[in-house]
N, C-alpha and C positions, 0 to 999 in steps of 0.2 A: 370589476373590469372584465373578469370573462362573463358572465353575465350580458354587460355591453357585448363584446363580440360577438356573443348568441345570439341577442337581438338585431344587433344590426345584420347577420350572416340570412337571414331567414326571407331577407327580398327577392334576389334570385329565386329559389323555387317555390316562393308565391308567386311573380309574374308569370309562371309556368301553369298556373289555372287560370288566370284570368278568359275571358270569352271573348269580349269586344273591343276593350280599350288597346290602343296601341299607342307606342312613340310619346310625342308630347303629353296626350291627353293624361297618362299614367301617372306623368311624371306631374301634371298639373292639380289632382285629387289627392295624392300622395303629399302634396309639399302643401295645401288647401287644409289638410284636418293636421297635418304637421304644426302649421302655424297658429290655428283654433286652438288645439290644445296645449298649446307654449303660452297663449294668452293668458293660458290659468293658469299652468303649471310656475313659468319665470316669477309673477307676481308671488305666488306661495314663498319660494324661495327668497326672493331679493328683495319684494314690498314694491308697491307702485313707482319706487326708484329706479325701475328698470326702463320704465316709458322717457324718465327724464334724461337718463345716459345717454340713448338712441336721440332722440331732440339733440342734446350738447353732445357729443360724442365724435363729433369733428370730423375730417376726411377720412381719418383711418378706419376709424368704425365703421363706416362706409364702404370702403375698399375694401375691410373684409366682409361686411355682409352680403357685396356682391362675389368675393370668392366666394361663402359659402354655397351662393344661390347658384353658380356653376354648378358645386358638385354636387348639391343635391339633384338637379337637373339632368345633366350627365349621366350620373349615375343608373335612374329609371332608363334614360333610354338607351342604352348603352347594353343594360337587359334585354333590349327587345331585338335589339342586332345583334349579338353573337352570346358564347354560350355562358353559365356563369364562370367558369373556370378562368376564360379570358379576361373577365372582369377583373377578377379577383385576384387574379397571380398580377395583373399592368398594376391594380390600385396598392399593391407592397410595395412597390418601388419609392413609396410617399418619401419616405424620412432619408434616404437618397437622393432626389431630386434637390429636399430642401437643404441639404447643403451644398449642393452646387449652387441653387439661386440665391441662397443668405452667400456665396463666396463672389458670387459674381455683383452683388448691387450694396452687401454692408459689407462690406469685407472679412465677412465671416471665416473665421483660421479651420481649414477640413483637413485633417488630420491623415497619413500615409495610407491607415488602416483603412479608414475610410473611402478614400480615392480606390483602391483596393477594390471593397467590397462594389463600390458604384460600377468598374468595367468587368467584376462577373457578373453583378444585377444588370447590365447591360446588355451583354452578351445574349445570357438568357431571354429578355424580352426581344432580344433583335434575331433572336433562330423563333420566336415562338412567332412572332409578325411573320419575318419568309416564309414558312408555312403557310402562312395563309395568302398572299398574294394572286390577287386574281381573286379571294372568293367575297361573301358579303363579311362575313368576318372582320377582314381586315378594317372597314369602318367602326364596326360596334369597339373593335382594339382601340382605336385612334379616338372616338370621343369616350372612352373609358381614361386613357392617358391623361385629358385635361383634369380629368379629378384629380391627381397626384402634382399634377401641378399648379394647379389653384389651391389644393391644400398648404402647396411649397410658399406662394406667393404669400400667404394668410399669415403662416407663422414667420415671416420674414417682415410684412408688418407689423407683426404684433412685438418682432423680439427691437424692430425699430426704435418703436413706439416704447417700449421696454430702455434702450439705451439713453434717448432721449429725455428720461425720467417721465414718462407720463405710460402707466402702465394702461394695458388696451383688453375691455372688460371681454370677452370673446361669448360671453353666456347671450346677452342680447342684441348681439352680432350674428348669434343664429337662428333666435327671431327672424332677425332684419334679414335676415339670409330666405329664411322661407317665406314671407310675403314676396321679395322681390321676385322668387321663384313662381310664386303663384298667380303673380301678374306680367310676369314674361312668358310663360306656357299657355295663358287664357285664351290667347286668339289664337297660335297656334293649334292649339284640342281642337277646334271648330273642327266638322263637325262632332261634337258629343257622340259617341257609340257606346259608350259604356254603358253596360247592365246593372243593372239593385246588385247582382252577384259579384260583380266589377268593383263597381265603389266600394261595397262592402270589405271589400278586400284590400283595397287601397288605402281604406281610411283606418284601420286596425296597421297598417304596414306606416301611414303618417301619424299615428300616438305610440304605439309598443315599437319600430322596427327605427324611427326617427326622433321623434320629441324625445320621448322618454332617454332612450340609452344616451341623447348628445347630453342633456343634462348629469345625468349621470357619469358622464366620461370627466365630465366638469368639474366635478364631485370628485372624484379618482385623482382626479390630476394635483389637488390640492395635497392628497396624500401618499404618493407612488411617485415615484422616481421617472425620469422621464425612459429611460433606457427598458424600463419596465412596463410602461406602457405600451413603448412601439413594441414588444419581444408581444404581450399579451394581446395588441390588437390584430398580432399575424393568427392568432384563431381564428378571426372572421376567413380569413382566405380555407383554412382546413376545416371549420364548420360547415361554411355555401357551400365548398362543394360537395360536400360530404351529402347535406341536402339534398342538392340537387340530383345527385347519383342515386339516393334512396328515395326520396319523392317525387322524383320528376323523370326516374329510368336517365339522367344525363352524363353519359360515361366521360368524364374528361379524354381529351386525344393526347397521344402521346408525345409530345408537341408543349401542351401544357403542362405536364407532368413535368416533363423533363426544364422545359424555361421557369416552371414553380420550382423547381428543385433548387437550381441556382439563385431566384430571386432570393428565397425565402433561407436559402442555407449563408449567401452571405451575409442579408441582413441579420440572423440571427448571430454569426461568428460576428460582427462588425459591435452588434450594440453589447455582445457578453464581453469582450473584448473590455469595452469603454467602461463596463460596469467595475470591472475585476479591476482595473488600472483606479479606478474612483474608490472603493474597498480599500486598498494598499493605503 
């Protein structure tokens, strides 16, 4: 699982070489060899029964492989408007959000501590947005946020689908996620500006920075605790930036530090919390 967060943390300050591509098109070369090599990869893993899921796999399947297609979408361009730090400190808030929206539509029971840590995680993103007000920033904030909550939406169908007695297979739901990414970005890229040096970049960042670690997170998930996952996926937040500061000269503002600080220290008080009470 750190591993995964490593991988995944490494997008930010690659989009910080790229030459030509911008916006869409990134996001659409990125989520194109994501999907290619899931072609092979899922089958290794699951057997040509992965095609058959996605066939039968009903609304939900569906519904999340268009959340996941959000955020992988999001996510790239999201890169290209503001800095990574911003990214990265809005995309912590995930496992916050999804208890507000599993409380709000299953009536999922969110716990004092919880509520808790959601108006400091809150706080922090709402001093780190005023800051930026008035600049271009404040957009790349604002579609970096849908990712936290398309994330929120995903597992609140899935824990649905879950109660329901019909569990919801989420491995090729992120197939389905990245094709529909890849055909919702297509006409947007028009025109094509990317270089040999662009793709190239892109397409290493859609097998090692995408395909690879979501399967692998998949992998994790079957034997980690879930409280353990989210504690270990907040590396990806202090790897990016860390990258980005070391390979890309990208100093976080002080702004992010400080809205990182709160994000990242209640979520981790929040889920050690639930852990230690689970322990007992």
């Amino acid at each position: 699982m750190v591993l995964v967060a490593l991988l995944w943390s490494t997008a930010g300050v690659v989009t910080r070489y790229l030459e030509f591509a911008r916006s869409f098109e990134v996001t659409f070369w990125r989520a194109l060899f994501a999907a290619l090599s899931l072609l092979v990869i899922l089958p290794f893993f699951q057997g040509r029964s992965v095609f058959l899921k996605i066939r039968h796999g009903g609304a939900g399947l569906w519904l999340s492989g268009v959340c996941w297609s959000v955020m992988f979408t999001a996510y790239m361009v999201a890169f290209t408007l503001t800095t990574v730090g911003n990214v990265l400190v809005t995309l912590a808030v995930g496992p916050l959000l999804t208890a507000i929206v599993a409380r709000v539509f299953i009536g999922y029971r969110v716990l004092p501590r919880t509520w808790l840590a959601i108006l400091v995680a809150g706080a922090g993103i709402a001093y780190m947005f005023a800051s930026q007000v008035g600049s271009a920033s404040l957009l790349g904030s604002l579609v970096a946020l849908s990712i936290p909550i398309a994330a929120a939406v995903n597992w609140t169908i899935s824990q649905h689908a879950h109660d329901q007695g019909h569990d919801l297979d989420l491995v090729p739901a992120v197939l389905l996620g990245a094709l529909l990414s890849t055909a919702a970005t297509c006409a947007l890229a028009f025109p094509f500006q990317a270089s040999v040096h662009d793709i190239t970049l892109l397409g290493l960042l859609g097998v090692f920075q995408l395909a690879i670690p979501c399967v692998l997170c998949m992998v994790c998930a079957r034997v980690l605790h879930a409280p353990e996952i989210s504690l270990l996926q907040l590396l990806e937040v202090i790897f990016g930036i860390l990258l980005a500061w070391v390979g890309a000269n990208e100093v976080p503002a002080p702004s992010v530090l400080l809205g990182g600080t709160l994000v990242i220290g209640a979520l981790v008080a929040n889920e050690w919390l639930g852990w230690q009470q689970k322990v007992r």
